[in-house]
ZAZALUM-60574 format. One record per residue (C-alpha): x, y, z; residue in three letters. Coordinates in steps of 0.25 Angstrom, whole numbers, padded with zeros to 4 digits, always signed. Layout:
XYZALA/...
This chain:
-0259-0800-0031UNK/-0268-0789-0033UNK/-0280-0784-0024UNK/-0293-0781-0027UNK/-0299-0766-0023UNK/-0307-0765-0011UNK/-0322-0762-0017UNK/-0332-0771-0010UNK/-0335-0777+0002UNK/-0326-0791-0001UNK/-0313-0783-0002UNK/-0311-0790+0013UNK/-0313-0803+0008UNK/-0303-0802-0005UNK/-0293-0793+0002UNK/-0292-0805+0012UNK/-0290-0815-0001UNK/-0280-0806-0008UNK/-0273-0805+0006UNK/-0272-0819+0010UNK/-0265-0823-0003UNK/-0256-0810-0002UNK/-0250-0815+0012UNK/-0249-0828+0007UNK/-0240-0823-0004UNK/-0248-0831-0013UNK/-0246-0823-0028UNK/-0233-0816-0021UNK/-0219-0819-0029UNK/-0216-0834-0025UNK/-0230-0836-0017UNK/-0240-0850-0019UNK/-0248-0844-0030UNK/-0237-0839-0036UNK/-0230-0851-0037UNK/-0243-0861-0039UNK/-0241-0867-0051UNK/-0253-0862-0058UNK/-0263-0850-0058UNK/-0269-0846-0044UNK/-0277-0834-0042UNK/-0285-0827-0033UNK/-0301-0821-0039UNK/-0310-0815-0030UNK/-0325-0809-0033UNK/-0328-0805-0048UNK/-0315-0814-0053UNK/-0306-0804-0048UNK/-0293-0809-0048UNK/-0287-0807-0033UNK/-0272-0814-0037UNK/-0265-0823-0047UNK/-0253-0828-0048UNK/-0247-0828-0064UNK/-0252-0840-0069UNK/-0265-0835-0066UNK/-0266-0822-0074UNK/-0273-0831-0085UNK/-0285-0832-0075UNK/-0283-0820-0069UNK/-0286-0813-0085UNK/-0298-0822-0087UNK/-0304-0820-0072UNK/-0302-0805-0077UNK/-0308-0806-0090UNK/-0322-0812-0083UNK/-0318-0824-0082UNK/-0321-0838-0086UNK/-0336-0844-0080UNK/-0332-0857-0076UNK/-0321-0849-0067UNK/-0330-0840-0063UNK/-0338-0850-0057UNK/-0326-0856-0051UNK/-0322-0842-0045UNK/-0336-0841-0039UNK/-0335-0855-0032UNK/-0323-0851-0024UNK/-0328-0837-0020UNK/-0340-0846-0016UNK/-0329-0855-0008UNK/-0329-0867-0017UNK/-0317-0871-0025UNK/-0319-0874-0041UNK/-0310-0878-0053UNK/-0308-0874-0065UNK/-0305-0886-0075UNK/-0300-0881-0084UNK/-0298-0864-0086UNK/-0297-0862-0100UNK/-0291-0847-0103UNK/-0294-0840-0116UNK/-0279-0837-0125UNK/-0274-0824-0124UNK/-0279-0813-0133UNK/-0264-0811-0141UNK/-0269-0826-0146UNK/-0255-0831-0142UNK/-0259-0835-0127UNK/-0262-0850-0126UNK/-0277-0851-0119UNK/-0274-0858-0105UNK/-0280-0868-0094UNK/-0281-0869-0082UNK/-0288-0880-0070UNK/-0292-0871-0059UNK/-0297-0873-0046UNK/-0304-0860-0039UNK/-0305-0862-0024UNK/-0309-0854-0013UNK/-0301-0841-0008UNK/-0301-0835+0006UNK/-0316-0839+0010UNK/-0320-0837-0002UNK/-0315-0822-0005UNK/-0307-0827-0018UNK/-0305-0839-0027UNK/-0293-0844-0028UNK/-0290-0848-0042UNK/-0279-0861-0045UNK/-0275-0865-0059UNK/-0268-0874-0065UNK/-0263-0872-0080UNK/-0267-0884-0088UNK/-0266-0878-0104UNK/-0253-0888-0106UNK/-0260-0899-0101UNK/-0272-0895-0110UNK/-0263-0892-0123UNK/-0257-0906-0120UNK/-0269-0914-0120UNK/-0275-0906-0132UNK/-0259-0907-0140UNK/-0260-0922-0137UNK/-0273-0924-0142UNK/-0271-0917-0154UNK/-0258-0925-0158UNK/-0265-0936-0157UNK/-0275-0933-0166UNK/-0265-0928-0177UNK/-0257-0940-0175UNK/-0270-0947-0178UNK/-0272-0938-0190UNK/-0259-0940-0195UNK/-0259-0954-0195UNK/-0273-0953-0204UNK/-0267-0942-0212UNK/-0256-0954-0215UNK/-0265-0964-0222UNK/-0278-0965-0229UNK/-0283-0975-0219UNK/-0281-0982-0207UNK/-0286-0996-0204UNK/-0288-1007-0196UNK/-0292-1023-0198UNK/-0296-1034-0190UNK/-0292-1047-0191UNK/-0301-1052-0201UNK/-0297-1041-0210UNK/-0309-1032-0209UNK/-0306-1015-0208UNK/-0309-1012-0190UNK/-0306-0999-0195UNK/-0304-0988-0206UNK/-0299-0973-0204UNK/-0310-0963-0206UNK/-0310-0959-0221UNK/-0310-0974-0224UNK/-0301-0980-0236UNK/-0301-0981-0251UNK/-0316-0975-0254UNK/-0322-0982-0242UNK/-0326-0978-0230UNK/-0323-0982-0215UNK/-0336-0989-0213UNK/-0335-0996-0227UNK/-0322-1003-0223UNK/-0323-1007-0207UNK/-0327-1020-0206UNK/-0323-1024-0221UNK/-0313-1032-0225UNK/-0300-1028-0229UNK/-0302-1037-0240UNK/-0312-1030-0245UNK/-0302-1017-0252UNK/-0292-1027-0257UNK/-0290-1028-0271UNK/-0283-1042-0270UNK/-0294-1049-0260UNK/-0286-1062-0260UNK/-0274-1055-0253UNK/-0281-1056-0239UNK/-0268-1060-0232UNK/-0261-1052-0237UNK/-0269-1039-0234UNK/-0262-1029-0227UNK/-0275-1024-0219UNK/-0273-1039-0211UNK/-0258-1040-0208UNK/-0253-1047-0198UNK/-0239-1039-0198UNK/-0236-1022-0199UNK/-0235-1019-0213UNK/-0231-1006-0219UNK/-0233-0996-0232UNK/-0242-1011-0238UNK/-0248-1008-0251UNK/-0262-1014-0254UNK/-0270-1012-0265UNK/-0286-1009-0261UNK/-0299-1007-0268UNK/-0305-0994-0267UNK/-0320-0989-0265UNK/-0320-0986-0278UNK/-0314-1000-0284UNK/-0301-0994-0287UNK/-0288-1000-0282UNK/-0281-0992-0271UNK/-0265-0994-0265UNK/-0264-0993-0250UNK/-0252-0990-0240UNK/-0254-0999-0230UNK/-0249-0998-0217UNK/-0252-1009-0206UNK/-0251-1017-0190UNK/-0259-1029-0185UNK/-0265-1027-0174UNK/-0263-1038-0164UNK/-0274-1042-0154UNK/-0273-1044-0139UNK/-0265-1058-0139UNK/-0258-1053-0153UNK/-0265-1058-0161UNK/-0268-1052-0174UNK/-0282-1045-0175UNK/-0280-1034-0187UNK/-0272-1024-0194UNK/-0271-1009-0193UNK/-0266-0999-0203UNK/-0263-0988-0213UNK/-0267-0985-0228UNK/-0262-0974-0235UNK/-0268-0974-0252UNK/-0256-0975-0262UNK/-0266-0977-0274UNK/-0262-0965-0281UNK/-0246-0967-0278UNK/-0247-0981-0283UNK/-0254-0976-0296UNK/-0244-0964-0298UNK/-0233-0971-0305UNK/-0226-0958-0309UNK/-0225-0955-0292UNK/-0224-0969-0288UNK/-0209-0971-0282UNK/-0210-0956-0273UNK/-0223-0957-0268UNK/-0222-0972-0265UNK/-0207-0967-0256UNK/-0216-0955-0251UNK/-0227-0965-0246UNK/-0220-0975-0240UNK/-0210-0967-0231UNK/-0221-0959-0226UNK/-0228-0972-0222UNK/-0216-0975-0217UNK/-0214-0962-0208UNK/-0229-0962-0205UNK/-0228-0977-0200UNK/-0217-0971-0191UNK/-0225-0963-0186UNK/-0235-0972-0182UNK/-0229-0982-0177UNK/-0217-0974-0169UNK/-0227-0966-0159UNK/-0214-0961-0152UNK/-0210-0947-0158UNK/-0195-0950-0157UNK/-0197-0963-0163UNK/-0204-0958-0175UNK/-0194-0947-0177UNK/-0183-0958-0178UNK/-0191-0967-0188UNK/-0194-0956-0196UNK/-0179-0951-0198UNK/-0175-0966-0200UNK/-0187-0967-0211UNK/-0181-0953-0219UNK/-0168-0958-0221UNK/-0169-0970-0230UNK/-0184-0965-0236UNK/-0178-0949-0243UNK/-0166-0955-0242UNK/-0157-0949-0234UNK/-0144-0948-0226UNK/-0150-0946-0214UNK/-0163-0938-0207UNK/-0165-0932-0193UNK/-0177-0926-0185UNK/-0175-0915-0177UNK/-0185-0910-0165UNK/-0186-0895-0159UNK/-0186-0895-0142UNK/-0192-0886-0136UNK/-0181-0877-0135UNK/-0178-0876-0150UNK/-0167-0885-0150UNK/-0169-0896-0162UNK/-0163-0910-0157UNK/-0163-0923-0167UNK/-0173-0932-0164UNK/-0172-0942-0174UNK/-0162-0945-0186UNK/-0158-0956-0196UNK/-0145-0958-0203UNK/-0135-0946-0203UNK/-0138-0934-0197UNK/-0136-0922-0208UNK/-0123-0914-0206UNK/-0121-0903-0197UNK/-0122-0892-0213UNK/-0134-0899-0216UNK/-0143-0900-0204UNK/-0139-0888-0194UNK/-0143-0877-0206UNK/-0157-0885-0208UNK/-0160-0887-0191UNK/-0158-0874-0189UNK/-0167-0868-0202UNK/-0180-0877-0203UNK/-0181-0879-0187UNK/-0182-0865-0183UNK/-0199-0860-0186UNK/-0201-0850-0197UNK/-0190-0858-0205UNK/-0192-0865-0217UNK/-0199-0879-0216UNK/-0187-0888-0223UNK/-0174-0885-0228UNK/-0165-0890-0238UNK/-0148-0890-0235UNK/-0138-0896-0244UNK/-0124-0894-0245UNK/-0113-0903-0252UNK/-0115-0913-0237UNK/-0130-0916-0239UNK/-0143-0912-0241UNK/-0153-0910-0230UNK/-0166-0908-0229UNK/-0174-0903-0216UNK/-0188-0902-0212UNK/-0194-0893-0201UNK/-0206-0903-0193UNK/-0217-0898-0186UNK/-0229-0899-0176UNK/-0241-0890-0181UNK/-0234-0878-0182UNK/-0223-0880-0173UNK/-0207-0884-0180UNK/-0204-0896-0171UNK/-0191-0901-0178UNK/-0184-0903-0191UNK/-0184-0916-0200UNK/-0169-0917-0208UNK/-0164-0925-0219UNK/-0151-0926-0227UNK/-0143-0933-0239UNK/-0129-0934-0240UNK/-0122-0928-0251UNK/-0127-0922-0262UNK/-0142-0929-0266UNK/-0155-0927-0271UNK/-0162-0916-0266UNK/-0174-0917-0257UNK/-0186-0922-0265UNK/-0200-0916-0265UNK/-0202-0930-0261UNK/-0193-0932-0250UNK/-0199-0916-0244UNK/-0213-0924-0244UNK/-0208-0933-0236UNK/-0200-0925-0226UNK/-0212-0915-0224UNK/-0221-0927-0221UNK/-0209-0933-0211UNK/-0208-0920-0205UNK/-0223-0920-0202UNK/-0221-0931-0194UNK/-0209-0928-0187UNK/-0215-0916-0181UNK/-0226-0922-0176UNK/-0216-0933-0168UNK/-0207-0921-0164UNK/-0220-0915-0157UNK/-0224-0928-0152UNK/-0211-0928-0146UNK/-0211-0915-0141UNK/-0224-0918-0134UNK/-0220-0931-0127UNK/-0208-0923-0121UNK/-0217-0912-0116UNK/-0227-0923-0110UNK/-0215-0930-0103UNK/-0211-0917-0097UNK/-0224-0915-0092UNK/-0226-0929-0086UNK/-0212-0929-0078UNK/-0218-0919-0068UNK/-0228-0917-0058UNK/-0239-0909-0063UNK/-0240-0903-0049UNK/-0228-0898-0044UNK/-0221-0899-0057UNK/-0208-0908-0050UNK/-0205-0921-0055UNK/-0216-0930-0054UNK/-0212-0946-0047UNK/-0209-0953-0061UNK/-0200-0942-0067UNK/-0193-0942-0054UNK/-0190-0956-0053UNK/-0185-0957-0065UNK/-0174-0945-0065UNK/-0172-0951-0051UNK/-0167-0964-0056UNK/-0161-0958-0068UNK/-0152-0948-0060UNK/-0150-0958-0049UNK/-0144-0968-0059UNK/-0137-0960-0066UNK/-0126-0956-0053UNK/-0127-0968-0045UNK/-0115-0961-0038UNK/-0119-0951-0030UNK/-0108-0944-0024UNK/-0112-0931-0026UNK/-0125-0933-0018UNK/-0140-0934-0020UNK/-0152-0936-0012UNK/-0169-0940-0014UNK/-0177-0932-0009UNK/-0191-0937-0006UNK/-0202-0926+0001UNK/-0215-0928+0005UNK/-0226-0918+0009UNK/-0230-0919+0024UNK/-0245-0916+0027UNK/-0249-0915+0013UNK/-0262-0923+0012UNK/-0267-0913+0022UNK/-0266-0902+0013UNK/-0275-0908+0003UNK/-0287-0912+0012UNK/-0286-0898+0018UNK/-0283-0890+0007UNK/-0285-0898-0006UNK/-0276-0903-0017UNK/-0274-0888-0020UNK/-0265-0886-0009UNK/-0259-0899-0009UNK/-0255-0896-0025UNK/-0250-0881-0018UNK/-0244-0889-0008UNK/-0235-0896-0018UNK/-0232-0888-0026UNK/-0225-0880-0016UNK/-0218-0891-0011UNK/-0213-0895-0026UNK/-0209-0880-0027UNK/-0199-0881-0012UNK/-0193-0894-0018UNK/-0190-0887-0034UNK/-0185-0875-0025UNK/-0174-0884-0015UNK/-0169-0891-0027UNK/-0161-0889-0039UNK/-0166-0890-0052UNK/-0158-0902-0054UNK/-0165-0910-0041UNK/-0177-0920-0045UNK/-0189-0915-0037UNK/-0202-0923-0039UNK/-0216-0923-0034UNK/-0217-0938-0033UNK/-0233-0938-0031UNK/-0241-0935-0021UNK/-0234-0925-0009UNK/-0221-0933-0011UNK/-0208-0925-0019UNK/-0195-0931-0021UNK/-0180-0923-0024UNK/-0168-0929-0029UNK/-0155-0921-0025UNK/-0141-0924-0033UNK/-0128-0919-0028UNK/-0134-0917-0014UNK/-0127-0923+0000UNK/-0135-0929+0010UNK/-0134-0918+0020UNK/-0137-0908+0009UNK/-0150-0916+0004UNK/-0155-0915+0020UNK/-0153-0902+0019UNK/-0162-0902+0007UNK/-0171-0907+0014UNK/-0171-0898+0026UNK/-0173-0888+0015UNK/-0184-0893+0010UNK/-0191-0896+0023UNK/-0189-0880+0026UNK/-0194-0877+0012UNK/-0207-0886+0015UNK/-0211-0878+0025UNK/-0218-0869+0017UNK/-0229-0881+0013UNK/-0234-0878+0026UNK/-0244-0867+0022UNK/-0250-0878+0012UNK/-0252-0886+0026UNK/-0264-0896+0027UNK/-0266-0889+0042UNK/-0257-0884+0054UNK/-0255-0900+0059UNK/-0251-0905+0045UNK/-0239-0896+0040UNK/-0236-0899+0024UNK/-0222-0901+0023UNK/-0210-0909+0020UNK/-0204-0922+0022UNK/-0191-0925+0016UNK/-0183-0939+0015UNK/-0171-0938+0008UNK/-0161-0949+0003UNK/-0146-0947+0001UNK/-0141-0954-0012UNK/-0130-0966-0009UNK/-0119-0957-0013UNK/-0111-0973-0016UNK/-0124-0975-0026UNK/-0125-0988-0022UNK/-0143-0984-0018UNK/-0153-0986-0029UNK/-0162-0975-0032UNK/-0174-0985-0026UNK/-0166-0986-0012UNK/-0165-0970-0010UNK/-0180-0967-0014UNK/-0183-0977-0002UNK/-0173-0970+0007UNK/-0180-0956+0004UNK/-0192-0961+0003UNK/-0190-0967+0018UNK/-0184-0955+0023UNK/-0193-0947+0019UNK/-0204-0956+0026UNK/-0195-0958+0037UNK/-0196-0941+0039UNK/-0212-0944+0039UNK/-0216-0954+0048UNK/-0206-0946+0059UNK/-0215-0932+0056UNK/-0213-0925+0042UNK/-0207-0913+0039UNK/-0192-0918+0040UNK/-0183-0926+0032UNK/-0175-0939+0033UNK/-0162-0940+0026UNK/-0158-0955+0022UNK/-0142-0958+0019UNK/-0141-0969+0009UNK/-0136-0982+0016UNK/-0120-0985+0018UNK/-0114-0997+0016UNK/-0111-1000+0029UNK/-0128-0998+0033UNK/-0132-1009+0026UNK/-0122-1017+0033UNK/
């Protein structure tokens, strides 16, 4: 950490800051501000930057550069003695263009009497990029499903429009059709029963003959559901219109553009109705093979390593000849879009999807033998397919991205209670017999409310995150370690005897001494106490039965003082006799 030059009267004052967090250790190799899990600095007088720990080099620049006034302010209030957040930090992109802009909550609080600020952020720019991601998608979903039709709509139950998308229908506006009758654009007005704007049962790809603004006749796609009341009842319809006018009067076009309309409805209605990705994907492969025709259609996703992996397919999968060459040429970027193979086996055709500007996977279809070639038709439709496909391959991407995020604790970054449950129960279900040996672990921090009504949550949240660092640092990577809320953390050991799981533990309580220096005060030490339950090694407990026993032990080790453990031997036959 650097120091600043003696050149005025305060050099006292910020040689005694700079030193207290130098004989802490604080930004050494391995010290607390080192290892905080987000940025931490040190800024004296005039912004100077007195330490920082990596993550903090952002702020470190833009304290450098002058600053930003709102951190300014903050700065000042804690050279002043009073602490002050930052919510959020918003730092300018890099200057080679390539550098993300980033954010950050910080909270500036008093330093040494007031000699420095000490400066702790905590990096919010995913959480930012999400929300904005997921508000975006759901505006282009609701952009695609307009793009998809002329005009959406939606009846009551006496027949009258409730509603009319935007641009309005036929030659007439929004405000001209709300509260008309449906009746009122029907050519046959004795047909009320009939209409497809009042069904009582989901219809599909309808056509209607309507009366335009301008008197002319217009054909209509329809697409429709009742919409069902409280007690189910019906009360209206809700729906689609797509205009087929000039389809219908193009006699010469008739047969491909009616095939053309129809599956895209079809792949379209998939779309709406199956709102989950893989679902989609699976409706969408089935909908190919029977519609081009073909032998047989598969979807392909990229993972995030690269790898492509088969997320959908209908009929026969393409031969090895056919499909290996394809994979490997239209899904790596900077390839061509689609590709053609054929060979005396088949003939298949493949098309790259996408996200935006990102190849997110591959879209493949195949005859047997030797067939037509592929249409200018049938590459219409795939490219339209494909369209959708990436959008679902994304989707799917971000739903595995948010299920990541919500196993774990946003705090310590272990498990958090409801991920750990349910690898618990799957792991403990899966080897009833436990021979081998395994132990639960539950740990709970003694003294800690202390800590916050002395110190803050600030300390408390540095309290446990060093507590969630000694636990991930005396187990293996294979061991569950949780944070299960609050100051309570749980391990699950495999392969581990009784007597080696105590020893654990005798570990661990020597390892907690070091949360001591987070006290609330010298009469409340912070530490450790550990109950632990051996698995039956017979099998014969249910997972229920040994939380309770560790959950007992471990307030068994509290009530007789803290800072000790208690191991608890499943019961032998002969006990409960």
């Amino acid at each position: 950490m650097a120091r600043l030059p003696a050149t005025h009267a305060s050099k006292q004052d910020y040689e005694r800051a700079v030193g207290q967090a130098a004989d802490l250790g604080l930004f050494l190799p391995g010290g607390s501000f080192e290892r905080f899990p987000g940025a931490v600095l040190l800024v004296g007088q005039n912004n100077m930057v007195l330490g920082a720990n990596p993550t903090a080099e952002p702020i470190a620049a833009l304290l450098t550069r002058g600053g930003c006034a709102e951190l300014r302010d903050a700065i000042g209030a804690a050279l002043a003695g009073r602490a002050a957040q930052v919510n959020p930090l918003l730092l300018p992109p890099g200057d080679d263009a390539k550098t993300v802009g980033l954010a950050f909550d910080v909270a500036v609080l008093p330093w040494c009497d007031g000699t420095a600020a000490l400066l702790l952020g905590r990096d919010v720019t995913l959480e930012r990029s999400l929300r904005s991601a997921l508000i975006e998608s759901r505006q282009r979903y609701k952009d695609l499903v307009e793009a998809a039709c002329d005009f959406a709509w939606e009846t009551d139950a006496e027949g009258r429009f409730t509603f009319v998308s935007t641009r309005g229908a036929l030659g007439y506006s929004a405000a001209e059709l709300v509260g008309a009758p449906t009746l009122y654009l029907q050519i046959d007005q004795t047909a009320v029963q009939d209409s497809p704007f009042t069904t009582r049962t989901p219809i599909q790809d309808v056509e209607i003959w309507l009366r335009a603004a301008d008197g002319e006749a217009a054909c209509l796609l329809l697409t429709g559901l009742p919409l069902t009341g409280p007690d189910g009842e019906w009360c209206g319809t809700r729906g689609l219109c797509r205009n087929i006018t000039q389809e219908r009067t193009q006699a010469a076009e008739l047969a491909g553009d009616r095939h053309r309309e129809r599956l895209l409805s079809y792949v379209l209605g998939i779309v709406r109705d199956e709102m989950e990705p893989t679902r989609m994907l699976t409706a969408a492969a089935g909908a190919l093979v029977p519609a081009l025709p073909a032998a047989g259609a598969c979807i392909y996703r990229a993972e995030r390593s690269g790898d492509l992996t088969c997320a959908a397919q209908a009929g026969v999968l393409p031969p090895e000849e056919l499909l290996a060459p394809a994979l490997r040429q239209v899904a790596v970027e900077g390839s061509d879009d689609e590709l053609e193979v054929a060979t005396k086996v088949g003939a298949l055709f493949a098309k790259a999807t996408r996200f935006e500007d990102d190849r997110n996977g591959v879209l493949c279809v195949w005859r047997e033998g030797v067939s037509r070639p592929w249409s200018v038709e049938d590459r219409y439709l795939l490219n339209e397919i494909a369209a959708q496909v990436g959008l679902a391959n994304r989707q799917l991407a971000r739903q595995e991205e948010l299920e990541e995020l919500s196993a774990t604790d946003s705090l310590t970054g272990l498990l958090n209670r409801r991920s750990f449950m349910e690898e618990l129960e799957k792991r403990y279900s899966q080897r009833p017999d436990r021979r081998g040996g395994a132990a639960l672990l539950f740990i709970d921090l003694d003294n800690f409310k202390p800590v916050n009504d002395r110190h803050g949550h600030q300390q408390g949240d540095l309290a446990l995150t060093l507590a969630a660092r000694i636990l991930r640092e005396q187990t293996r990577g294979r061991d569950l370690v949780a944070r299960l809320g609050g100051d309570e953390f749980a391990l699950f050991i495999e392969d581990i005897t009784p007597a080696a799981a105590e020893y654990k533990g005798r570990e661990l309580l020597r390892a907690g001494r070091e949360l001591e220096a987070y006290s609330g005060g010298p009469d409340t030490p912070l530490g450790l106490s550990v109950g632990i339950a051996a698995c039956d090694p017979e099998g014969k407990e249910s997972l229920q039965e040994l939380i309770e026993r560790a959950d007992q032990a471990m307030y068994r080790v509290k009530r007789r003082g803290k800072g000790d453990l208690e191991l608890s031997l499943a019961a032998k036959p002969e006990d409960a006799r």
